[in-house]
C-alpha positions as CSV (number, residue, x, y, z in Angstrom):
1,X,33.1,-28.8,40.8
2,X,32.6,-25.4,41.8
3,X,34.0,-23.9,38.5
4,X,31.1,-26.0,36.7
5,X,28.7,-24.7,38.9
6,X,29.9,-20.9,38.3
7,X,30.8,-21.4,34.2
8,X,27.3,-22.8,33.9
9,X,25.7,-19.9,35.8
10,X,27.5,-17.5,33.5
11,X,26.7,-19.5,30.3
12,X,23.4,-19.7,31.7
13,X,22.8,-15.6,32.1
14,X,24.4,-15.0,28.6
15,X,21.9,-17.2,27.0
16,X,19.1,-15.4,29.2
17,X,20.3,-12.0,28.2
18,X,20.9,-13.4,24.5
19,X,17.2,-14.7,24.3
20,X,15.6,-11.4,25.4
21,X,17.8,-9.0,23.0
22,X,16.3,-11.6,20.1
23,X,12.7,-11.5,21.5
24,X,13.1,-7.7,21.9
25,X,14.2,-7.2,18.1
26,X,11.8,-10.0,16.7
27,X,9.1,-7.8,18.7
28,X,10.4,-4.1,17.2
29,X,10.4,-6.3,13.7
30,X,6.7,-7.5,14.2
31,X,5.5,-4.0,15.1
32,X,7.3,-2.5,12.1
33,X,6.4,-4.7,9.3
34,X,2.5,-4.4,10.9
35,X,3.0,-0.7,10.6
36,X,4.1,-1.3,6.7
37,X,0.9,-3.8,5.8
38,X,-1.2,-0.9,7.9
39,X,0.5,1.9,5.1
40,X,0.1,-0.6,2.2
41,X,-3.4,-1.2,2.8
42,X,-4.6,2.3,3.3
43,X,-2.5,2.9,0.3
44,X,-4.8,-0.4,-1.4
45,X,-7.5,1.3,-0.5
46,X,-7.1,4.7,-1.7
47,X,-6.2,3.3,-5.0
48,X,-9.5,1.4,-5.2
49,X,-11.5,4.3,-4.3
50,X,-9.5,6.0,-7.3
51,X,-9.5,3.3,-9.8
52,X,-13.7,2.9,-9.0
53,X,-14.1,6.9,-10.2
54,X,-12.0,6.9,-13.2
55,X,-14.0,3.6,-14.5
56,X,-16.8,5.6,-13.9
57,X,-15.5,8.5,-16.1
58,X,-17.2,7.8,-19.8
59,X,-16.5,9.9,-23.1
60,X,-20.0,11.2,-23.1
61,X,-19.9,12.2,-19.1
62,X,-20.5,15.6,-18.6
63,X,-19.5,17.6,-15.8
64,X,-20.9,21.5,-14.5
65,X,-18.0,23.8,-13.9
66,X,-18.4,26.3,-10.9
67,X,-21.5,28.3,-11.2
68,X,-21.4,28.5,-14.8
69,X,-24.0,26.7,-17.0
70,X,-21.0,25.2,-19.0
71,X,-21.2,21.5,-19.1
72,X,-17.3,20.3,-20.3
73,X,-16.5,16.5,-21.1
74,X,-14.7,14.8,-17.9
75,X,-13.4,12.5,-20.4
76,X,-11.4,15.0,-22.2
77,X,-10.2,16.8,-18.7
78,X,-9.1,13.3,-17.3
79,X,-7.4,11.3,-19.9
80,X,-5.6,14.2,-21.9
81,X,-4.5,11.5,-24.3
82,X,-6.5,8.9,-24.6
83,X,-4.9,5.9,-26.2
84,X,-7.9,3.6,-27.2
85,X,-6.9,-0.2,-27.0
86,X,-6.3,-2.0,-30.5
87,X,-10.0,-4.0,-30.1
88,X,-11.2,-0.8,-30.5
89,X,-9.4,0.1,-33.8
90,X,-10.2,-3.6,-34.9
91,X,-13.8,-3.0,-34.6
92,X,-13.4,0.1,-36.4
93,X,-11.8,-1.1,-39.2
């Protein structure tokens, strides 16, 4: 009877100490993959804030440069290459 009593003690710690090593790593797992949506929502963000200005960018906008009074198209600075959608060669005929 007293070798139950001690085997269950043991088995008893071991399952202690095996329940806090998973709650510590489910913890350090938690915090990490918070710390990853955190990064990919900044990341959301600053790609909104990016996508909103370029929509904004039209092929008649005109920017000043420095101090000059030069006013060059933003269209042409931003999209190098623009490749126009095929509704708009459609409509063009």
């Amino acid at each position: 009877m007293f070798w139950l009593t001690i085997a269950s003690v043991v088995f008893g710690a071991g399952a202690l100490y095996y329940a806090q090593r998973q709650t510590s790593i489910a913890k350090a797992l938690k915090a990490h993959q918070d710390e990853q949506e955190h990064e990919v929502h900044e990341w959301q963000l600053e790609h909104e804030a990016v996508a909103v200005q370029l929509a904004r960018v039209g092929p008649h906008m005109m920017v000043p440069v420095g101090n000059a009074n030069a006013f060059p198209s933003a269209y042409a600075t931003v999209f190098t290459d623009p490749q126009f959608p095929a509704f708009y060669r459609y409509f063009q005929g």
